[in-house]
N, C-alpha and C positions, 0 to 999 in steps of 0.2 A: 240672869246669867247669859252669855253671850255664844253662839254655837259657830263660831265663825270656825273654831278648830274641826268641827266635825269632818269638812270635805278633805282641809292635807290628810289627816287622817286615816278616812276611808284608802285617799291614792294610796300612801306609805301603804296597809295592809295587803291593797293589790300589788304595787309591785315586789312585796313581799312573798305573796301568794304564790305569784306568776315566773320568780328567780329562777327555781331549778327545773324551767319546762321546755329548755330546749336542746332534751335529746332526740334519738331519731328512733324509729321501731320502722318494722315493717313497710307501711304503708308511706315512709319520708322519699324522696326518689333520690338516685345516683346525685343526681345536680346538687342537691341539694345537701347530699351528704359529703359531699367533696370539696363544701366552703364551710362544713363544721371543725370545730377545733380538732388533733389531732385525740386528745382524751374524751372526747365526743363521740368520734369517731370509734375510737378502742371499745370502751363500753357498748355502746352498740352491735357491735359486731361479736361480743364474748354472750352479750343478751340472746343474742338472733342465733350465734352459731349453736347454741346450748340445746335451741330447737329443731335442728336439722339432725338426718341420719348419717349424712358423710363426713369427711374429717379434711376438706375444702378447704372448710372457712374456721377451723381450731385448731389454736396453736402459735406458736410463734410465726406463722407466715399467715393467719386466716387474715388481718387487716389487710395484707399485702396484698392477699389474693382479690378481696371485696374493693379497693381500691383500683386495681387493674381493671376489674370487670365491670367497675362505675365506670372507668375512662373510656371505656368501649363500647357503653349505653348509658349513657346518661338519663337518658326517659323513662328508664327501668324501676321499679322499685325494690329497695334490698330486700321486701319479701318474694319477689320473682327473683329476683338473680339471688338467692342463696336457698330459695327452694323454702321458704315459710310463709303460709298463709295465715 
C-alpha cells in the first residue's frame, strides 16, 4: 500500500487546524491590529472590552475608540491601551 497520501494530508489537517487563529487578544499590538479585518477587529475589542472596568471601549463607539487610540500608538498593546493584562 502506498503512503504517498500521508504528507497532503497531514498539510490539509494543518491548515485546517490553523484557519480560525488569526484573531488578536491582548498581547497583538496597535500595528498589528489595524491591518486586521474590520470583524477581527470588532470581536476582539467586545473580547477585551468585556475585561475592563470602564465603559471606553463598550458599546457602539468601543471599536471607534480602540482604533483612534491604535493610530496614536501603534507600539502599544490593546491590553495596555485598553487597561487588560
Amino acid at each position: 500500500m502506498s503512503r504517498r497520501w500521508i504528507g497532503p494530508v497531514l498539510a490539509g489537517l494543518l491548515v485546517l487546524a490553523t484557519a480560525g487563529c488569526g484573531g488578536a487578544d491582548a498581547s497583538t499590538t496597535c500595528s498589528d491590529f489595524l491591518n486586521m479585518s474590520e470583524q477581527t477587529q470588532e470581536t476582539a475589542v467586545e473580547t477585551l472590552a468585556a475585561k475592563t472596568h470602564g465603559d471606553a471601549f463598550k458599546g457602539p463607539m468601543g471599536l471607534a475608540n480602540v482604533v483612534y487610540g491604535c493610530q496614536e500608538t501603534p507600539h502599544k498593546t490593546l491590553g495596555a491601551l485598553m487597561g487588560v493584562s
